[in-house]
C-alpha positions as CSV (number, residue, x, y, z in Angstrom):
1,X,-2.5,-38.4,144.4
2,X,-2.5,-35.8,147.2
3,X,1.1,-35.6,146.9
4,X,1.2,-35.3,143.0
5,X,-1.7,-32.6,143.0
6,X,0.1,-30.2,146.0
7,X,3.7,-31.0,144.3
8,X,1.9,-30.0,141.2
9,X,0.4,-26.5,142.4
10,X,3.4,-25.6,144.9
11,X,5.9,-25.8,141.2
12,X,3.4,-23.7,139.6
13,X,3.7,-21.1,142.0
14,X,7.1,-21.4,141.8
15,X,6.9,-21.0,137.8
16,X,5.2,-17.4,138.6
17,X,7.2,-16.2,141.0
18,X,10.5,-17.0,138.9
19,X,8.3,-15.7,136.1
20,X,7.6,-12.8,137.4
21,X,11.4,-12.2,139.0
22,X,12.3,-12.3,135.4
23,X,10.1,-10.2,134.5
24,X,10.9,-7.8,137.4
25,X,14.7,-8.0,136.4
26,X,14.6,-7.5,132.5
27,X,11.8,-4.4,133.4
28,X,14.5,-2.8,135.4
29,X,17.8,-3.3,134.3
30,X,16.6,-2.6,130.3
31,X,13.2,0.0,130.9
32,X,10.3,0.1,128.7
33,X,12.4,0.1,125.5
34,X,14.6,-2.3,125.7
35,X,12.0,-4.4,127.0
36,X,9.9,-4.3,124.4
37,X,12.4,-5.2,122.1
38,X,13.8,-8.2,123.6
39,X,10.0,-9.5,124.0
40,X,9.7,-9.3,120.4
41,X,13.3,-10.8,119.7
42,X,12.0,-13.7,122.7
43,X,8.8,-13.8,120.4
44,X,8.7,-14.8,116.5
45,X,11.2,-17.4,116.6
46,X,9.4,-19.1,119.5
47,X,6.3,-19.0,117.7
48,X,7.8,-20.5,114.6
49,X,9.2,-23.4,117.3
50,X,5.3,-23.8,118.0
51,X,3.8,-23.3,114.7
52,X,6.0,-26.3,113.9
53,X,5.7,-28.5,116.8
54,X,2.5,-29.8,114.9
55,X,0.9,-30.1,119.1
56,X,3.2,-33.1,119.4
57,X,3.2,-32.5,123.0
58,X,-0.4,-33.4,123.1
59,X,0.2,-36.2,121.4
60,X,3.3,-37.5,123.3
61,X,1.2,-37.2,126.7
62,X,-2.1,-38.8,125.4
63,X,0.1,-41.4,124.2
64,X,1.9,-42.5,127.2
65,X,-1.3,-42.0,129.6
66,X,-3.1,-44.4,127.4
67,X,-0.8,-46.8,128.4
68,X,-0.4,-48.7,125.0
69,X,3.3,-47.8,124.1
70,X,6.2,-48.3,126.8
71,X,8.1,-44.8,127.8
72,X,11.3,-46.3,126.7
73,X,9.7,-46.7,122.8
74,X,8.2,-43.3,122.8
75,X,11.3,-41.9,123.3
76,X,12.4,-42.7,120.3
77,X,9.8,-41.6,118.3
78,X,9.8,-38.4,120.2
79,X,13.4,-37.5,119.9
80,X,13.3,-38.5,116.1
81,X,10.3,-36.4,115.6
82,X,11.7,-33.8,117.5
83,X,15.1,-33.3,115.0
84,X,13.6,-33.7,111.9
85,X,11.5,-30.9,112.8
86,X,13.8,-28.8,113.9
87,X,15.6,-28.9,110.7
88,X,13.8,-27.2,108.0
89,X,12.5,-24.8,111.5
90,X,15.9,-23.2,111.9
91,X,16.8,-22.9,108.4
92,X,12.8,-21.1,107.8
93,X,13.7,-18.8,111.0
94,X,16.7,-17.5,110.1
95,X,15.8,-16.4,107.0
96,X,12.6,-14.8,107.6
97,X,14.0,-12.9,110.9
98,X,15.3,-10.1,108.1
99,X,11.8,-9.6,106.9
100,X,10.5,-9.3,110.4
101,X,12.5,-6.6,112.0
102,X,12.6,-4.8,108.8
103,X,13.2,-1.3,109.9
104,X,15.1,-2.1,112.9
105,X,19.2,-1.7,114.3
106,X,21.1,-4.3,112.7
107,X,21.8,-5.8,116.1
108,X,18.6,-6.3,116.5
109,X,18.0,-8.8,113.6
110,X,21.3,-11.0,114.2
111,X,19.9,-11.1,118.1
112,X,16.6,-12.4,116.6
113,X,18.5,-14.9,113.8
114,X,20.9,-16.2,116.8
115,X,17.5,-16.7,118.9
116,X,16.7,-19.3,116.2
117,X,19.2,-21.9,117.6
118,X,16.7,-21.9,120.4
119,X,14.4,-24.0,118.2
120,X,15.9,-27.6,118.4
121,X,16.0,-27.2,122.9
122,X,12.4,-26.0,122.8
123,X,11.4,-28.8,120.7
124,X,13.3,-31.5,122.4
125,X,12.9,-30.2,125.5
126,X,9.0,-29.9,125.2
127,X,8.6,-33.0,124.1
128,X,10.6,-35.3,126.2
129,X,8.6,-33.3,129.3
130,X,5.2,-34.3,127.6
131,X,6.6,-37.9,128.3
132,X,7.1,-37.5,131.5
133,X,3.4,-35.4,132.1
134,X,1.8,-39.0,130.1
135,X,4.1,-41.8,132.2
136,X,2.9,-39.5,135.5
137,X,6.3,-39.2,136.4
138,X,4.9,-36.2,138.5
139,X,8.4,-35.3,140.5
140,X,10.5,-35.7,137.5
141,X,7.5,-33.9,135.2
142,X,7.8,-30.8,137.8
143,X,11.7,-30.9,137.5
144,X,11.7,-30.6,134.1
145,X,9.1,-27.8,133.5
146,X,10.2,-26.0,136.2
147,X,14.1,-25.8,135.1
148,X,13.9,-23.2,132.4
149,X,12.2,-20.6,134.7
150,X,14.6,-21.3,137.3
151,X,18.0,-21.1,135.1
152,X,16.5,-17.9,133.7
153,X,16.2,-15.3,136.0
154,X,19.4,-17.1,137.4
155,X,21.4,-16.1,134.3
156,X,20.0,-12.7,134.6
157,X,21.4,-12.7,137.9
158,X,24.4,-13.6,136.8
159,X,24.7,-10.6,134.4
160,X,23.4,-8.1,136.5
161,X,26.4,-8.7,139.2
162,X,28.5,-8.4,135.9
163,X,26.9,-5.3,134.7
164,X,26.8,-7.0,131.6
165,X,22.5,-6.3,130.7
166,X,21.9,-6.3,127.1
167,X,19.0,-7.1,125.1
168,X,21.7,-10.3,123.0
169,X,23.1,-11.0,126.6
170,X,19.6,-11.6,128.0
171,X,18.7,-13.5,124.5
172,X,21.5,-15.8,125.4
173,X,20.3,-16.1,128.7
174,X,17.2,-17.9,127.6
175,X,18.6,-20.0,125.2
176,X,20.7,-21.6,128.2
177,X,17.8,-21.8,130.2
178,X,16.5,-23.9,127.2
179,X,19.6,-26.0,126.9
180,X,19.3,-27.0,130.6
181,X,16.2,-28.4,130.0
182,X,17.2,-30.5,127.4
183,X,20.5,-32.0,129.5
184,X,18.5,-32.5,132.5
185,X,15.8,-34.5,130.8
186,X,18.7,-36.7,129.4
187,X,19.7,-37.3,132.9
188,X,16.1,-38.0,133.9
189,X,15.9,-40.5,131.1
190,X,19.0,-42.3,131.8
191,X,18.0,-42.1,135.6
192,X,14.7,-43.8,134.8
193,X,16.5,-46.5,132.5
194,X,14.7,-45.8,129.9
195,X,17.0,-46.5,126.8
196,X,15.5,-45.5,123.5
197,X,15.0,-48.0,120.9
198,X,14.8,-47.8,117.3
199,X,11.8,-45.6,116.4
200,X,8.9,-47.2,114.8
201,X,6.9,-45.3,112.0
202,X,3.6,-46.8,113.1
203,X,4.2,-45.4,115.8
204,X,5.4,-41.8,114.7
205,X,2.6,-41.6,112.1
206,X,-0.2,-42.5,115.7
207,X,1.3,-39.2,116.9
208,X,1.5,-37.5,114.3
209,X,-2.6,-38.3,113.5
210,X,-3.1,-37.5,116.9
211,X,-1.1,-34.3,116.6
212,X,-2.5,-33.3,114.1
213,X,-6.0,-33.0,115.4
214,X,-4.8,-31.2,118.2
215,X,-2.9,-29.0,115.9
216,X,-5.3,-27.4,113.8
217,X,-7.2,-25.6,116.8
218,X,-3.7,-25.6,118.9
219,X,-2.2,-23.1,116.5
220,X,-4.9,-21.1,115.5
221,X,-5.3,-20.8,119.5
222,X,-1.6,-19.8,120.1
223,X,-1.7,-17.3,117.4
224,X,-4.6,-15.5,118.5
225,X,-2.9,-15.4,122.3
226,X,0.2,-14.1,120.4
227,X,-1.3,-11.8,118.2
228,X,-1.8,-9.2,120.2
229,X,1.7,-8.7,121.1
230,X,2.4,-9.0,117.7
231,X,0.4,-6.2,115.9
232,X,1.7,-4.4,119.0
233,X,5.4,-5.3,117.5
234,X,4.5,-3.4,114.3
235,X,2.3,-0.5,115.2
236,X,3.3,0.7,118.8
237,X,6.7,2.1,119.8
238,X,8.6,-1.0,122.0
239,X,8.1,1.0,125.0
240,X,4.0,0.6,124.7
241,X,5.1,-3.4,124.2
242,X,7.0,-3.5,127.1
243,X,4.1,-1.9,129.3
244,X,1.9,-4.6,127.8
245,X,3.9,-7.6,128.3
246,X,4.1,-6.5,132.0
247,X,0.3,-6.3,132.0
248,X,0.2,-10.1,130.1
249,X,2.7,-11.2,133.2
250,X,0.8,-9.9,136.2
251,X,-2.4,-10.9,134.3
252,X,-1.3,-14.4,133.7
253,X,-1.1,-15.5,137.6
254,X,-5.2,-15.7,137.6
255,X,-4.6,-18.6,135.3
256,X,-1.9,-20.2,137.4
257,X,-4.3,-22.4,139.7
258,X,-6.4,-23.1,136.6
259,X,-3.7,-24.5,134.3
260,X,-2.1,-26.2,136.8
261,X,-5.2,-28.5,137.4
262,X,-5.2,-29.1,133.5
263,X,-2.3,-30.6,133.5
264,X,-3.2,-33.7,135.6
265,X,-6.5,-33.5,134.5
266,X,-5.9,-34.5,130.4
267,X,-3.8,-38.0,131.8
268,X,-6.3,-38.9,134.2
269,X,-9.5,-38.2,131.7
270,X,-7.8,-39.8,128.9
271,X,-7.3,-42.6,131.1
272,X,-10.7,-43.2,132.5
273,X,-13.1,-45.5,131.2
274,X,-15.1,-44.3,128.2
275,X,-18.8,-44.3,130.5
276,X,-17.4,-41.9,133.5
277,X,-15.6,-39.6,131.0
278,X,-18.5,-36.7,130.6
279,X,-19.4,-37.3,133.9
280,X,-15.7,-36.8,135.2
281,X,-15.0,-33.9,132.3
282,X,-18.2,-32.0,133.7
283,X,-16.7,-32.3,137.2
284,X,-13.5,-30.6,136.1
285,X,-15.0,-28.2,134.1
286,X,-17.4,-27.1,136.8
287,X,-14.8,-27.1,139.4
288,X,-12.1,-25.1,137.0
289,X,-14.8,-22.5,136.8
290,X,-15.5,-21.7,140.4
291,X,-11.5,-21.4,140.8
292,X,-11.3,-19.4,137.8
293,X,-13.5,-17.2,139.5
294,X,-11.9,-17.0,142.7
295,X,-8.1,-16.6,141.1
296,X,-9.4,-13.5,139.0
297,X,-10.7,-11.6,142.1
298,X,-7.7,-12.2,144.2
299,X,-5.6,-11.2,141.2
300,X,-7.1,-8.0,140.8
301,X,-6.6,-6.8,144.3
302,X,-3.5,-7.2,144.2
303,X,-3.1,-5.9,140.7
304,X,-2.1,-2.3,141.5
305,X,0.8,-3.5,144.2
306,X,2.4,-6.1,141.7
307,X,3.6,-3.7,139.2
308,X,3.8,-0.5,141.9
309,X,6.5,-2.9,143.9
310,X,7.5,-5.1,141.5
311,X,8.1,-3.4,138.3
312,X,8.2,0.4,139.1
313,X,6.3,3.2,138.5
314,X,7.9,3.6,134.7
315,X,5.2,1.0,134.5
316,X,1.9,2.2,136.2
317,X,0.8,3.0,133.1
318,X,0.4,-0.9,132.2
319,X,-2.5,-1.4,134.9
320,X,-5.7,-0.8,133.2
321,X,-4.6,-3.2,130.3
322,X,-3.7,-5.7,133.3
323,X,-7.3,-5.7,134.6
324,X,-9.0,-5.8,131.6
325,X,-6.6,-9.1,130.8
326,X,-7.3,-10.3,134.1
327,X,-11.1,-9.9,133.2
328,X,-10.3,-11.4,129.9
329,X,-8.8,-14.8,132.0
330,X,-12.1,-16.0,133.1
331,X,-13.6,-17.1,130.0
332,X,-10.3,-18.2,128.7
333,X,-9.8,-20.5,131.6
334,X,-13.5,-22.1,131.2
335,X,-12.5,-22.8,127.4
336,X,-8.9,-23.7,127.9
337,X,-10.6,-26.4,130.2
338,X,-13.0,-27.8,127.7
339,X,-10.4,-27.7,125.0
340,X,-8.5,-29.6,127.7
341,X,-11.0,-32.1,127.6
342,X,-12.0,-32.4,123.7
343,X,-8.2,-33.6,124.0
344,X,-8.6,-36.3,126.6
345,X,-11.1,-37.3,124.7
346,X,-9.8,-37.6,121.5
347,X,-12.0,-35.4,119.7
348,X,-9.9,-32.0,118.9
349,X,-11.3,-31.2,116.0
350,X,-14.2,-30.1,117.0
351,X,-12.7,-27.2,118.6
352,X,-10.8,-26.4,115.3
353,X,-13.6,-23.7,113.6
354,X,-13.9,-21.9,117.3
355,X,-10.7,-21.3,117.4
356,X,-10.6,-20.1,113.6
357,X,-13.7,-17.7,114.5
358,X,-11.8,-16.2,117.4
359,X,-8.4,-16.0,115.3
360,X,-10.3,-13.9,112.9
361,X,-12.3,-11.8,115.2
362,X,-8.9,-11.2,116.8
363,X,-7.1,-10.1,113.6
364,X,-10.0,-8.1,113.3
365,X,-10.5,-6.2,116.4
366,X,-6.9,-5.5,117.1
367,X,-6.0,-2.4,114.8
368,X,-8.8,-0.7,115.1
369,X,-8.9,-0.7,119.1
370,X,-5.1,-0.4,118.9
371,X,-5.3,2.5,116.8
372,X,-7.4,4.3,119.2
373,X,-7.0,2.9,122.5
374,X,-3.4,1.4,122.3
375,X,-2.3,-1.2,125.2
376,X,-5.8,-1.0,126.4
377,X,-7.7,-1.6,123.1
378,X,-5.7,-4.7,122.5
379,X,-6.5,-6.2,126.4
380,X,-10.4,-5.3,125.7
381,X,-10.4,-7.3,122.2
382,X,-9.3,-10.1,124.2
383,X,-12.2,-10.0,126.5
384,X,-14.2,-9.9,123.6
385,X,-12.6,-13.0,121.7
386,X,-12.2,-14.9,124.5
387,X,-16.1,-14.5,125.3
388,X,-17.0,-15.6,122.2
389,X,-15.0,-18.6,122.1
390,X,-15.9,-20.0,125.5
391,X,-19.7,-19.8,124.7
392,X,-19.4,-21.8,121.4
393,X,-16.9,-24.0,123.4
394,X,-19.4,-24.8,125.9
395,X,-22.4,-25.4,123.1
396,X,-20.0,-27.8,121.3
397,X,-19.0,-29.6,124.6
398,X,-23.1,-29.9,125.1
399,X,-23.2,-31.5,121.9
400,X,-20.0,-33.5,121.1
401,X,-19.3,-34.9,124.8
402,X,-22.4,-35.1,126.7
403,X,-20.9,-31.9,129.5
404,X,-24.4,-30.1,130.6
405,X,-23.0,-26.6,129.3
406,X,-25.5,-25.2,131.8
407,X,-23.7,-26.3,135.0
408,X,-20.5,-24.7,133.4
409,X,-20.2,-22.3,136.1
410,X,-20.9,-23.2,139.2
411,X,-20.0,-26.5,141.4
412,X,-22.5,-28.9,142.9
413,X,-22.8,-30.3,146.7
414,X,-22.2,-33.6,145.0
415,X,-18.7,-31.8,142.7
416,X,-17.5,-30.9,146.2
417,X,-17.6,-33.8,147.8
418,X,-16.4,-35.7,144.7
419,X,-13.3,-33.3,145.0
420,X,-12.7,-34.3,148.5
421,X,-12.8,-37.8,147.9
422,X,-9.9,-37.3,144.8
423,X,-7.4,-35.4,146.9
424,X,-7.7,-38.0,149.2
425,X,-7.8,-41.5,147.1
426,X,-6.8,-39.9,143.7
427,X,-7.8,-37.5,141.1
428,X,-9.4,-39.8,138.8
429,X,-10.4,-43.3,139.7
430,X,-8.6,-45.1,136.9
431,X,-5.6,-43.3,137.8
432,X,-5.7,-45.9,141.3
433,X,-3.5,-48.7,141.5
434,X,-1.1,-47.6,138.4
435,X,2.4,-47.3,139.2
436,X,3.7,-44.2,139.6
437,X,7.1,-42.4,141.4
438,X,5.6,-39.7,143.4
C-alpha cells in the first residue's frame, strides 16, 4: 500500500503543478480581463455538470469498494447513468447560458453555450474514474485523474507557439482535455477486460439511493465553494475575478496533501469492518489535521513568491485574498475529512443541514464584505463559513459516529505509530490480501 499511497501523492503534485502551469499560462497570455472572463465561461456550465451528477461519483466508488457488484457490471450502470444525465443537462445549459452572461459581448455567450458540450465528458469521464478509485485500480485511477490536467496546459501550449490565445480557443482547449479523459478510460476499460453488460436497474436505483444521500450536502457544499466566484461574476469587474481565481489556485495547494489522503481513505473505511470504523475514521481525521496544519504554514511562506514568479506582478494585488484563503483551508480540510467519513460510512445525511447552514451564511456574508472589501471580503467570509461548518461537523461526528471530536486536532503517540505500521503493511487492514494492480 506504500506504493499506492506515494503513487497517489507524487500524481497529486503533479495535478498542482500542471494546475498551476495553467494557470500561469492563461494569467499571462490573456491578463486580468480575459481571465476573469474565461473562469466564468469555465464556470456555470461546469457547475450545472455537478449540480446534475446527483454525487454519482460517491456512489460509484462506495459501490465497487464494498465489493458486492463486479467492475465489469457497474460499468454499465455507470455509463447508462452517465448519458441519460447528460441529456436534459446540455439542453438546460444551453438555454440558460443567455440569461447568465446577460450584459456581456455576444462572443462571450456562444463561448459559454459551446462550453456546454463539455457536460456529457465530464460526466462520463468522472464517473468511469470513480470506478477505478472503488476497484483500487490505483495506477490506472492516477492515469485517469491526472490526464485532463496534463492535456490542458498542453493545448495551451500548443496555442501559444501558434499565437492563437483566445478566451473560445482556450474554452476549446479544456473541452479536449475532457474528451481525452473519456477515450483513455475506454482504453483502460478494454485493457482491464472489463466488458459492460446489460445495466441492471436494481442496481442503478442502489446508486442512485446512495447518491442521493451524498448529494444533498454534496451540492449544497459545491455551491458554497463556488459561490464566491460567482457573486464575484456579477458584481466585480472580470479583472477583480481573475485576481481572485489566482488567489483560489495558489490557495488550493495547502489542500493538496490533505485531499490526496481522502481519496484512499473513503475505499479503505468503507471497506473495514463495522467495529474498527470510528476507531480508524478518528485516526484519519486526527492525522488529516496535523497535516492540514503543516500544508497551511508551508503554503503561506511561499505565498508571496508563487504569484511574484509565477503569475506576475499584474497580480500582486491577489495576495492578501490568497492568505486569508489559505487560512480559510484549515477548517475546510478538517471538515472535508469528516464529510469524507460520514461517506464511508454511509451516513451522508447527516452532514446535509451543516452544509445548508454554511450555504446560507455564505450567500449571506458575500455582498456585503464584497461590497466593501472586494476580493478580500469574499476570502474572509470563507474563513468564517468554513469555521462554522467544521465545528458542527465535528459535534455531529461526536454524535453520529462515535469520533472523540476532542482529539480532532492533534495526533496521538499511538496515531503515529499506527501510521507507520499502514505505510508499511497497508492503509487500512481490510484493505490486506485484496487483489489489486499496483
Amino acid at each position: 500500500m506504500l506504493k499506492a499511497l506515494s503513487l497517489t501523492f507524487v500524481t497529486s503534485f503533479v495535478i498542482q503543478a500542471a494546475n498551476i502551469a495553467s494557470g500561469v499560462q492563461l494569467a499571462r497570455l490573456l491578463g486580468p480581463e480575459s481571465r476573469g472572463e474565461l473562469a466564468a465561461v469555465l464556470l456555470w456550465p461546469m457547475l450545472i455538470a455537478g449540480f446534475g451528477s446527483f454525487a454519482l461519483p460517491d456512489a460509484i466508488t462506495y459501490a465497487a469498494a464494498a465489493g458486492r457488484t463486479k467492475p465489469q457490471e457497474l460499468l454499465a450502470s455507470t455509463v447508462t447513468l452517465a448519458i441519460a444525465l447528460s441529456l436534459p443537462l446540455i439542453v438546460i445549459g444551453y438555454f440558460l447560458m443567455p440569461a447568465i452572461f446577460a450584459g456581456r459581448p455576444i462572443a462571450t455567450i456562444h463561448a459559454a453555450q459551446l462550453y456546454v458540450a463539455v457536460i456529457p465528458f465530464s460526466l462520463l469521464g468522472t464517473f468511469v474514474v470513480a470506478l477505478f478509485q472503488g476497484a483500487f485500480r490505483i495506477a490506472q485511477w492516477n492515469l485517469l485523474r491526472a490526464s485532463v490536467h496534463l492535456v490542458y496546459p498542453a493545448v495551451l501550449a500548443l496555442l501559444w507557439w501558434r499565437d492563437d490565445v483566445t478566451v473560445t480557443n482556450c474554452m476549446a482547449a479544456s473541452l479536449i482535455a475532457n474528451l481525452v479523459v473519456c477515450l483513455l478510460s475506454a482504453a483502460l476499460v478494454i485493457l482491464n477486460g472489463w466488458r459492460a453488460t446489460i445495466p441492471r436497474a436494481s442496481e442503478m436505483r442502489g446508486l442512485v439511493v446512495y447518491g442521493i444521500k451524498v448529494y444533498i450536502p454534496a451540492i449544497v457544499q459545491a455551491v458554497n465553494e463556488r459561490l464566491d466566484q460567482a457573486i464575484l461574476s456579477l458584481l466585480l469587474p472580470p479583472a477583480d475575478l481573475g485576481e481572485y481565481v489566482v488567489a483560489v489556485t495558489v490557495a488550493r495547494a495547502a489542500g493538496i496533501l490533505t485531499s490526496t489522503l481522502q481519496m484512499l481513505v473513503l475505499p479503505a473505511v468503507a471497506k473495514s469492518e463495522p467495529a474498527e470504523r470510528a476507531a480508524l475514521s478518528g485516526r484519519y481525521v486526527r492525522l488529516n489535521t496535523a497535516i492540514s496544519v503543516l500544508a497551511a504554514v508551508g503554503s503561506a511562506a511561499v505565498a508571496r513568491e508563487i504569484i511574484r514568479i509565477a503569475f506576475g506582478s499584474d497580480y500582486e494585488p491577489a495576495l492578501p485574498a490568497a492568505y486569508i484563503l489559505i487560512l480559510a483551508s484549515l477548517p475546510m480540510g478538517i471538515k472535508s475529512m469528516m464529510n469524507t467519513m460520514f461517506k464511508a460510512h454511509n451516513k451522508a445525511l447527516h452532514v446535509s443541514r451543516i452544509e445548508l447552514v454554511g450555504l446560507v451564511a455564505t450567500a449571506v456574508l458575500l455582498p456585503p464584505l464584497i461590497y466593501f472589501f472586494g476580493t478580500v471580503g469574499a476570502a474572509f467570509a470563507a474563513v468564517l463559513v468554513q469555521g462554522l461548518t467544521c465545528a458542527m461537523m465535528s459535534d455531529r461526528a461526536r454524535h453520529i459516529l462515535s469520533i472523540d471530536a476532542g482529539r480532532f486536532f492533534g495526533p496521538t503517540l499511538d496515531d503515529l505509530i499506527w501510521a507507520g505500521g499502514q505505510l508499511r503493511f497497508g492503509i487500512a487492514p481490510s484493505i490486506r490480501g485484496r487483489r489489486r494492480e499496483d
